[in-house]
C-alpha positions in Angstrom: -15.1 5.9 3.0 -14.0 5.2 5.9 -10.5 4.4 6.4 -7.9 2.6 9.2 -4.5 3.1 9.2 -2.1 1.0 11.1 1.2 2.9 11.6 2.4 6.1 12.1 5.4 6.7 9.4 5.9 8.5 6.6 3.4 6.1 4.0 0.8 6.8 7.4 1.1 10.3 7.1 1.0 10.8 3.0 -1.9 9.0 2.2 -3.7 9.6 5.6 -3.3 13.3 4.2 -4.0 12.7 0.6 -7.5 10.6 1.7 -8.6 13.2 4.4 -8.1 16.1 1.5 -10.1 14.1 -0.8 -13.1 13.4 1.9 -12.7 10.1 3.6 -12.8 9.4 7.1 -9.0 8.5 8.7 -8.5 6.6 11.6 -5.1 6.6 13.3 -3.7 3.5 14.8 -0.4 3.2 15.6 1.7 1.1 18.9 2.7 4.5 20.3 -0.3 6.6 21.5 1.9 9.4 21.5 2.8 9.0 17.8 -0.5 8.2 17.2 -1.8 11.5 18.3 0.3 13.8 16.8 0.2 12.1 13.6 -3.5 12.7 14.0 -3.6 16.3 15.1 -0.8 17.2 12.1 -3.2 15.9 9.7 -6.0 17.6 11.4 -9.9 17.2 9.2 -11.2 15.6 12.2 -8.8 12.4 11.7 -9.6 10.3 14.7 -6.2 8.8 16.9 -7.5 5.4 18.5 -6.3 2.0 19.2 -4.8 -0.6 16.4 -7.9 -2.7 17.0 -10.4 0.3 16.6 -9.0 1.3 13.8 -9.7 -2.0 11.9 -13.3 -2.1 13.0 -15.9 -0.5 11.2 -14.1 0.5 8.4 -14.5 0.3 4.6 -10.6 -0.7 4.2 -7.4 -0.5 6.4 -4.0 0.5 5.3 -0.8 -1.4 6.7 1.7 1.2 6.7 4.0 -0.6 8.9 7.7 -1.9 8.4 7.5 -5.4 7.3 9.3 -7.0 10.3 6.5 -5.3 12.0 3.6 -6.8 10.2 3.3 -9.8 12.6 3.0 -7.7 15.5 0.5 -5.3 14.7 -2.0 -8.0 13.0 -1.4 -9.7 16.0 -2.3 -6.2 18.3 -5.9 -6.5 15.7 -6.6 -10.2 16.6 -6.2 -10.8 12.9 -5.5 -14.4 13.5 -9.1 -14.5 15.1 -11.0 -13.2 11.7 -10.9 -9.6 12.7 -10.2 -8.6 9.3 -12.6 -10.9 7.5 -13.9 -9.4 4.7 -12.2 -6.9 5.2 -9.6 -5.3 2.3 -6.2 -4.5 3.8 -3.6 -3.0 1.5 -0.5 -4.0 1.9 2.1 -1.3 1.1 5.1 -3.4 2.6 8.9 -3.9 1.0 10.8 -7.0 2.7 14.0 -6.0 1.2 17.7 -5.4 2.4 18.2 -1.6 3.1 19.9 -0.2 -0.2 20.7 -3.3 -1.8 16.5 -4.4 -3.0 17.5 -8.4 -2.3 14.0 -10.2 -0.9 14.0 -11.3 2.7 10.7 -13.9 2.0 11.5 -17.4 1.6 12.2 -18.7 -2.0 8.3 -18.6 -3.7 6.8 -16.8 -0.9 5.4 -13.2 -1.0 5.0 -11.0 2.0 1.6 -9.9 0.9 1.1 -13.9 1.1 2.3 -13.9 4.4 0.0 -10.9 5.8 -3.2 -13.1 4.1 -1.9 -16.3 6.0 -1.9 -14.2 9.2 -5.1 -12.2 8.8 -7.3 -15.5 7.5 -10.4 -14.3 5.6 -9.1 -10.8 4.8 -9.1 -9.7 1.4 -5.5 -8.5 0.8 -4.3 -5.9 -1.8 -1.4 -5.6 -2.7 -0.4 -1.5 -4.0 1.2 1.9 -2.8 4.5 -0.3 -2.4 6.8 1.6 -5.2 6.6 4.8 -4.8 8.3 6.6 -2.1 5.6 8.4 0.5 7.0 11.8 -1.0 4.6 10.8 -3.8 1.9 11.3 -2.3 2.2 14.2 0.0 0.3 16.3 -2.3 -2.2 16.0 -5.9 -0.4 16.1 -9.1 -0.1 19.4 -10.2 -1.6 21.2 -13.7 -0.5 18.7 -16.6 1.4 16.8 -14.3 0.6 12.8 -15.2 -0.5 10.3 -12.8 1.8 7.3 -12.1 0.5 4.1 -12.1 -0.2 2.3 -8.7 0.5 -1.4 -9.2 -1.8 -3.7 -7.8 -2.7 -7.7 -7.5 -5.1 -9.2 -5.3 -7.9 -12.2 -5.5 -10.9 -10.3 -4.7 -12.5 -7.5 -7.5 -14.5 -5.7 -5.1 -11.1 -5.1 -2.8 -9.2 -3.7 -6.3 -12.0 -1.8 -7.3 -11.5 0.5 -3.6 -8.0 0.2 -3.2 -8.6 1.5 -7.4 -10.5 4.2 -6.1 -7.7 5.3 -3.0 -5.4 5.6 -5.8 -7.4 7.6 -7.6 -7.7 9.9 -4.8 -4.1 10.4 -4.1 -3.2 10.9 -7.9 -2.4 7.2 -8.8 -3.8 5.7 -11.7 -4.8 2.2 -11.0 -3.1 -0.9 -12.5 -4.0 -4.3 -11.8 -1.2 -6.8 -12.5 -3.5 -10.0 -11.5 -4.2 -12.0 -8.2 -2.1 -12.7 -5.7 -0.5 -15.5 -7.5 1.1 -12.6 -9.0 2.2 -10.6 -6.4 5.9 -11.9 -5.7 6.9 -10.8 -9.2 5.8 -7.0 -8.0 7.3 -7.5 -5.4 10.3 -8.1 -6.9 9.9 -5.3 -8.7 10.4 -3.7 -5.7 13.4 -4.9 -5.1 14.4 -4.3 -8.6 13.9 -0.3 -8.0 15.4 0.3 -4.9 18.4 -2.0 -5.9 18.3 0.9 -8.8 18.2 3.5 -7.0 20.7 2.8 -4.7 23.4 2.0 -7.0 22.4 6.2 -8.4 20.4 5.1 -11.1 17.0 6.5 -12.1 14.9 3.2 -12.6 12.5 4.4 -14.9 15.9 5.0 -17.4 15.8 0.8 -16.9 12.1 0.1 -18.1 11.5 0.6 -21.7 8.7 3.2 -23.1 6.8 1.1 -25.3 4.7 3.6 -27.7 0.7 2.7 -27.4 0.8 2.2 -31.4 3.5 -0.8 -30.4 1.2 -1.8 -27.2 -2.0 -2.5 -29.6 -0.1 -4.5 -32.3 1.6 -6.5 -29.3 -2.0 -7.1 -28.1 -3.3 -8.0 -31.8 -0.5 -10.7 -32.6 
């Protein structure tokens, strides 16, 4: 496929890696040219450094690895507020939290993945990659090593089904939670984890391992 990436961090870099190793096409777009390039030449496999706006046209989906007091900015850079994005799926990888502490900065009943759809009309947003530090995917699982699920919701199937397929590629295991009607519970769940981690707990200790006999009764009742 061909992918855009908007941004330059550490998410940029991970899965711009991970998706060049597995054979897509990566497109760099980032505010700093500078940052841009480097980003580009470090991940080498012919990744392409370019301009925000060129690397949201022509692609099969676009990545928004970007800070979420950023997010307004960079759609803006796109012209997503003119349709630019239309059709397009955009993954939204974004935490609005406070630093350490996990607490949501969106309104009360608003999502930020919500907020990136109202300001890119007509794109088809997906919401995933958002848990899991960028460490994660800075390289395939190893021999016997199992694949963490990837999280997901988002309105349109064809939009899961290649964000599905991204995850694959990076070692992620698909998981689709629902639409985005959904999506400010996993967000929450963000918050949830990093509010964890913070305080020195591991927050998989805080989710209970349900065995898959206990899953199929649960589904059967």
């Amino acid at each position: 496929m061909r992918i855009g990436i908007l941004g330059t961090g550490a998410l940029a870099a991970a899965l711009g890696e991970g998706w060049t190793r597995a054979g897509h096409n990566v497109a760099i777009g980032g505010r700093s040219r500078g940052k841009t390039e480097k980003l580009a030449e470090r991940l080498g496999h012919k990744v392409l450094a370019v301009t925000p706006r060129e690397a949201v046209t022509g692609r099969d989906a676009v990545l928004l690895a970007v800070s979420w007091d950023g997010v307004e900015n960079m759609l803006g850079s796109v012209g997503a507020s003119d349709g630019v994005l239309k059709g397009m799926p955009l993954i939204d990888p974004t935490n609005a939290v406070t630093h350490g502490v996990g607490t949501l900065l969106t309104e009360h009943g608003e999502s930020m993945a919500g907020r990136i759809a109202g300001l890119a009309p007509g794109a088809l947003v997906v919401k995933a990659f958002h848990l899991f530090p960028a460490s994660q995917w800075a390289s395939p699982p190893a021999g016997g090593q199992s694949r963490v699920a990837v999280a997901m919701c988002g309105d349109d199937a064809t939009a899961l089904h290649i964000a599905g397929e991204l995850v694959r590629d990076v070692g992620g295991v698909p998981a689709t939670l629902g639409t985005l009607d959904r999506v400010r519970q996993l967000e929450e769940v963000a918050g949830f984890v990093i509010g964890l981690a913070f305080a020195g707990f591991d927050p998989s200790s805080a989710v209970p391992h349900i065995p898959s006999d206990d899953r199929r009764s649960s589904s059967q009742r």
